[in-house]
N, C-alpha and C positions, 0 to 999 in steps of 0.2 A: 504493500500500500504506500503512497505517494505522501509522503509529511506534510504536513500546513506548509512549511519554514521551504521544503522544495518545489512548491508550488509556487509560491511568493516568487521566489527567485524567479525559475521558468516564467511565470507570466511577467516579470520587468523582462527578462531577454527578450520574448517573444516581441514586444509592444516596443525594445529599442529598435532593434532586428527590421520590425516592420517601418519602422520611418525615413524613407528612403536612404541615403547614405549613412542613418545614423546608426551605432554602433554601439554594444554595451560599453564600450570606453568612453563614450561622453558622460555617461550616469555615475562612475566609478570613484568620481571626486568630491562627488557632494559633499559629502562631510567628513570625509577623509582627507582632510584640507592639510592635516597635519605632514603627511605622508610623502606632499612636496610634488607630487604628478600634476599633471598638466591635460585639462581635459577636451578634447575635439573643439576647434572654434564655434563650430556653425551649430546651434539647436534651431532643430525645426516645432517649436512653439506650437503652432497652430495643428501639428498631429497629436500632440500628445493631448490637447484638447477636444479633439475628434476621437480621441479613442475611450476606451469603452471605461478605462482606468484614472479615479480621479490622480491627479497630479499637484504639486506646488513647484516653483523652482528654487532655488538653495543656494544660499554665497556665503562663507564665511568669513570675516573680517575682508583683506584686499584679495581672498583668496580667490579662485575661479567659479564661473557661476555654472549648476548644472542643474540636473532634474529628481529630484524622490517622486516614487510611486504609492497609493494605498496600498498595504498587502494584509489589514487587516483590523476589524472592527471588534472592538473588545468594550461591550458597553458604550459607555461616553466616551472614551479614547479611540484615537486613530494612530494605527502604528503605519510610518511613512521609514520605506526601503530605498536604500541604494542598489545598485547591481551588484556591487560587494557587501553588503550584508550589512554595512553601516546603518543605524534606523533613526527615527526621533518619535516619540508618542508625542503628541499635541490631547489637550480635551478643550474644546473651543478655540479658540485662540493661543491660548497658553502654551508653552513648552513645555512638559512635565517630563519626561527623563530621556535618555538614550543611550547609544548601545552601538558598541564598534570604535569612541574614541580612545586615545589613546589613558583617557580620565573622563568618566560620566557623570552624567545627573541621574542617581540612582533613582529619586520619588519624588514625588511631591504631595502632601497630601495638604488637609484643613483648607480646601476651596470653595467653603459652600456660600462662602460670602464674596467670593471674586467675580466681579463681573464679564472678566474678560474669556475664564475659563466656564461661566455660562452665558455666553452669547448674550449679555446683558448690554442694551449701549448705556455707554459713560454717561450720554449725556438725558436719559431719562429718567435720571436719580433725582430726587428731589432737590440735593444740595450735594456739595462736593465734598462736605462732609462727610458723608454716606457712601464716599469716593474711595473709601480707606480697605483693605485686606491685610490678611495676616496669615502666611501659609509657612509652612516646616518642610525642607528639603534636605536627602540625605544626597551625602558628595563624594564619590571617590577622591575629588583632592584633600588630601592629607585624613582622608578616613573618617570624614564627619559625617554626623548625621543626626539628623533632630536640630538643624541648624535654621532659628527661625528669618524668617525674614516679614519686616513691617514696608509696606507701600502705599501710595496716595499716588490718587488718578491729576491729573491735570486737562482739560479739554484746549489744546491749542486751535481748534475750529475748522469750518468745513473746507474743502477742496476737492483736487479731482485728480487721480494718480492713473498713470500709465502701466497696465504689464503686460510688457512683452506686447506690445500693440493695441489692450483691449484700454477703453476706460473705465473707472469707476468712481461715482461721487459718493465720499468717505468725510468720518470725521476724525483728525488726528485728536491722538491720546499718548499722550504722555505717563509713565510711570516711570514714580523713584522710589527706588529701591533702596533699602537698609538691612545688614545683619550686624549689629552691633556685635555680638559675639564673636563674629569672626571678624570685624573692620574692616568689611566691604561692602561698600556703596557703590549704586551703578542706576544707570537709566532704560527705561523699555521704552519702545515705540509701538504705535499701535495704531490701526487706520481701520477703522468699522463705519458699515454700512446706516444704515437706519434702524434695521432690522437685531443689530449688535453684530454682527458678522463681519470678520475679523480678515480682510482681505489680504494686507501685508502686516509685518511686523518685523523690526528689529529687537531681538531676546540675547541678552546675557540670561548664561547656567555656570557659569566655573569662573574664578577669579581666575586673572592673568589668561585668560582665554577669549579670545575677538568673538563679537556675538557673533548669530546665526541671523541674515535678514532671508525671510520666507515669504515667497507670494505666492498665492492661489491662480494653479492655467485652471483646474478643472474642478469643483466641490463635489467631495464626499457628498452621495445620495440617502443621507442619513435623517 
């Protein structure tokens, strides 16, 4: 019998494979940014939106931009595959952990009041007070875990962002981030629809590590 985890894989080949010149080596750096490869210039976008699989695309710090695929719905989480096995769970917007770096974001729990990780928009809170979360991430770096972290929403206001050709009118959000316990501070970015849906973002998970900026080619039919 054929595994979950070989099936994933197979259907990212299948769905590189099929895009015209494109090759599982364009997908193989998404977030393997670490590892110093170099991935095919040309992505052809508008297939991977045609296909049957939703997708986001993927750039780490100035690293190379490429493509994840869904390869799996666990609940409220979506687990998003590289061709090389690299992954990231998202639940709404959020980054909640991953798998394949060379140091992960093992968890994330106590979300029930974040609004980014339930498709809440920012800007339908009554006040910005009510703007506030507080969630606890365990860390491979240096083996933490239970490490809280407190953030406040910011609404820097409406516009209209590009990806990869399509548009979409969004409202940026802003989060700043604190884990006093471990003295790091950092900022999220965030661009939600009307609806709270969470079209691009820029996400720090690891100190001393360049965030991850994520945009949606194709949504999870969830």
């Amino acid at each position: 019998m054929i595994g979950r985890r070989t099936f994933v894989i197979g259907a990212t080949s299948a769905l590189l494979t099929g895009c015209g010149e494109t090759t599982m080596g364009q997908a193989t750096d998404t977030l393997m940014f670490a590892m110093g490869r170099s991935p095919s210039p040309d992505i052809d976008f508008a297939a991977f939106r045609q296909s049957p699989y939703a997708s986001m695309s993927a750039k780490a710090g100035s690293g190379p931009l490429s493509v994840i695929v869904l390869g799996r719905i666990d609940g409220r989480d979506l687990h998003w595959f590289s061709a090389d096995r690299a992954a990231i769970i998202t639940r709404g917007g959020r980054l909640v952990a991953t798998a394949g770096f060379p140091q992960n974001l093992r968890h994330t729990q106590n979300l029930e009041q974040d609004p980014i990780a339930n498709q809440h928009p920012v800007t339908g809170l009554p006040s910005l007070s009510e703007a506030k979360t507080r969630r606890m991430v365990d860390l491979e770096y240096e083996n933490r875990f239970g490490v809280p972290i407190r953030s406040r929403f910011e609404i820097q206001g409406e516009t209209a962002i590009n990806i990869h050709g399509l548009s979409h009118n969004v409202t940026e959000v802003r989060e700043y981030c604190d884990a006093e316990s471990f003295q790091w501070s950092f900022e999220n970015r965030f661009w939600q629809d009307k609806t709270g849906f969470t079209w691009m973002s820029v996400q720090h998970f690891l100190p001393d590590t360049p965030a991850i900026e994520l945009a949606v080619l194709k949504p999870a039919a969830v």
